[in-house]
N, C-alpha and C positions, 0 to 999 in steps of 0.2 A: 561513239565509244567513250569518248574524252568528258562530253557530256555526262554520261552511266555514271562512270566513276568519281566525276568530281558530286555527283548529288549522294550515292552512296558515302564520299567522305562527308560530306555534311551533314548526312544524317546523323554518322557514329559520331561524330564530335558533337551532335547539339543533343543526345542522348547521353552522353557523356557531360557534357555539363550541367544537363538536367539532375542525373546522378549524385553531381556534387551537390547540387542545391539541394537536395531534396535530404544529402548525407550529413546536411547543414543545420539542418532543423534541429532544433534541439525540444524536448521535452516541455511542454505549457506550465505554467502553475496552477494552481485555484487558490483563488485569495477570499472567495466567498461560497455560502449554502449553494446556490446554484450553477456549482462547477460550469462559471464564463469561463474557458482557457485564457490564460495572458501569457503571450512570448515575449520574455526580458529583452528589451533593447538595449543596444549596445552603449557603455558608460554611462549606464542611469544606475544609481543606488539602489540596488536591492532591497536592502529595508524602509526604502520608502516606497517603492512598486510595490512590494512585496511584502505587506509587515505581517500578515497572516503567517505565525506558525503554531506549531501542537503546542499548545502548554504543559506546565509540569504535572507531573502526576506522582505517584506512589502506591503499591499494589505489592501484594505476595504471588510466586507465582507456585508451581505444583511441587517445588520445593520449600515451601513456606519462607524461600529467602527476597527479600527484598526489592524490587527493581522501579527502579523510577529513571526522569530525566536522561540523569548519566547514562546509563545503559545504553542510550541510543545517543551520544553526541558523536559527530565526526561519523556517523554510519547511517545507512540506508536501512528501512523496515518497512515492513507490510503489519498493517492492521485490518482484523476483522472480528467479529465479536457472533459470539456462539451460545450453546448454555451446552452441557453435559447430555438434559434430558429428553432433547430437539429428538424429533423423530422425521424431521421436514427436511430443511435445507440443510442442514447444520452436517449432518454427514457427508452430504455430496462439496460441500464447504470446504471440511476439511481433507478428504480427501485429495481434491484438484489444487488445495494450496500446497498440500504434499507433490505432488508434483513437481509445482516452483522449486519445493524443497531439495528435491533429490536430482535437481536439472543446475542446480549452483549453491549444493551442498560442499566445493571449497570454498566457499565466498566466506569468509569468516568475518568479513565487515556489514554482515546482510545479518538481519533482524527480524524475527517474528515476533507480534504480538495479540495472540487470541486472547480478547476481553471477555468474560462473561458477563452474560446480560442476567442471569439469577444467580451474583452472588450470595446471597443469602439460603442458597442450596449450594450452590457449585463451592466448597471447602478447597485447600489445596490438597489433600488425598484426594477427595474426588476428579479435579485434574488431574491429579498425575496418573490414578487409574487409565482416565479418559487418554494418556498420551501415551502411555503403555499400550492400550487395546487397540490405536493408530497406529502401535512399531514407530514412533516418531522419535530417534533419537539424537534430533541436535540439541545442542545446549545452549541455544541461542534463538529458541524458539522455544516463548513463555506462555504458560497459562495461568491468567490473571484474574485474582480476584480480589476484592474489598469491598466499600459501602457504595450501593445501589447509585447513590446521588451523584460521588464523585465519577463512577463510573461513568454513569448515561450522561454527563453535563461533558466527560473530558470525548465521550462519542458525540455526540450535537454538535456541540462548541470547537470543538478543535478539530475532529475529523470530518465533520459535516455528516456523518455515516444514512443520515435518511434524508441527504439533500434540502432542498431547499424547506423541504415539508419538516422535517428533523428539528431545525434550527429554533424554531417557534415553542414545540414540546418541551411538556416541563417534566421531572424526573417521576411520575406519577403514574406515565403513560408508556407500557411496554414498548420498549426497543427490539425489536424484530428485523434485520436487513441483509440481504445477500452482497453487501459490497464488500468489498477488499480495497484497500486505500493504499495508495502507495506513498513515500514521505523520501525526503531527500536528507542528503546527509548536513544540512539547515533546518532541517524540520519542516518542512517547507510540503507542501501538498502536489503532489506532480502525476497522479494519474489514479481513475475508480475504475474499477472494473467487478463484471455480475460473475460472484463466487460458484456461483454453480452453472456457469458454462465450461465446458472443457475446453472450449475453444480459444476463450479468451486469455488462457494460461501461456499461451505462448506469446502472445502481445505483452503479456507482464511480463514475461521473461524478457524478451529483446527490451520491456525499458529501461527494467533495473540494469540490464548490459548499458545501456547509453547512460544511463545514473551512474556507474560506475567507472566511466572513463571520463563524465563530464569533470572540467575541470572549477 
């Protein structure tokens, strides 16, 4: 009997610790095209493990106002990149990031940014029709457009947005990708995930929860 119970208290305790280890993990980075995850070790400089972050940019968004850099310092955002006239992924895209949206729409430090990939079609009326005919009404979720180049180089280059394959392409060569990029409040790369699973919306959701409390 004394037996039973002391192996049952072992068990819950070493599941219980396991718990904590596992509650311990924190969020990987990517610091290059071929999303290797790296876990910051403990008292190593960040910008030297980690010097990969999003570079600046500059873009109108469906309000013809402004947003670059600042917009997203000190906050967490999701990038994914779209065009208006997508008849394929690009609906079910934004759809399921509507999702995210409306599962931590108080999060006022959380950040969308849908790039388009045919700026040179996608105007910002045409976004903002495009976010009206969505019912998308946060104001912290842009649709972005400007010149072709800086576009596709700040998706390769900074977001890795076609992986490893991406990074090599030069702005000539249509950008077309179902990923969703998630970015820390460093700017920092912390998780892709396929825009048009439903399923993997809720693994983005629990990250940005651990984004948001990391410290």
């Amino acid at each position: 009997m004394y037996r039973i119970v002391f192996l049952l208290l072992s068990s819950v305790l070493f599941l219980s610790c396991n718990q904590k280890k596992n509650d311990a993990i924190k969020l990987p980075y990517y610091n290059e095209p071929t999303f290797t995850p790296i876990f910051k070790k403990e008292n190593v400089d960040l910008k030297k493990q980690i010097p990969h972050t999003i570079g600046d940019f500059s873009f109108l968004n469906q309000d013809s106002i402004l947003i670059n850099q600042k917009n997203i310092e000190g906050k967490i955002h999701i990038a994914n990149f779209i065009f208006t006239s997508c008849g394929s992924i690009c609906p079910t895209m934004t759809r399921n990031l509507k999702i995210v949206n409306d599962s931590l729409i108080d999060s006022k430090n959380l950040v969308f940014l849908s790039y388009s990939v045919t700026p040179w079609i996608d105007s910002p009326t045409k976004l903002k029709k495009y976010k009206q005919d969505n019912e998308i009404k946060n104001p912290n979720w842009h649709f972005l457009t400007g010149t072709k180049g800086a576009i596709y180089q700040l998706a390769r280059q900074s977001y890795f947005a076609e992986e490893d394959i991406g990074f090599s392409k030069d702005s000539t060569e249509f950008l077309h990708t179902e990923h969703f990029i998630l970015v820390d409040k460093t700017k920092r790369i912390r998780g892709i995930y396929n825009g048009t699973l439903t399923l993997e919306m809720q693994q983005l959701i629990d990250d940005i929860k651990t984004l948001q409390i990391e410290k």
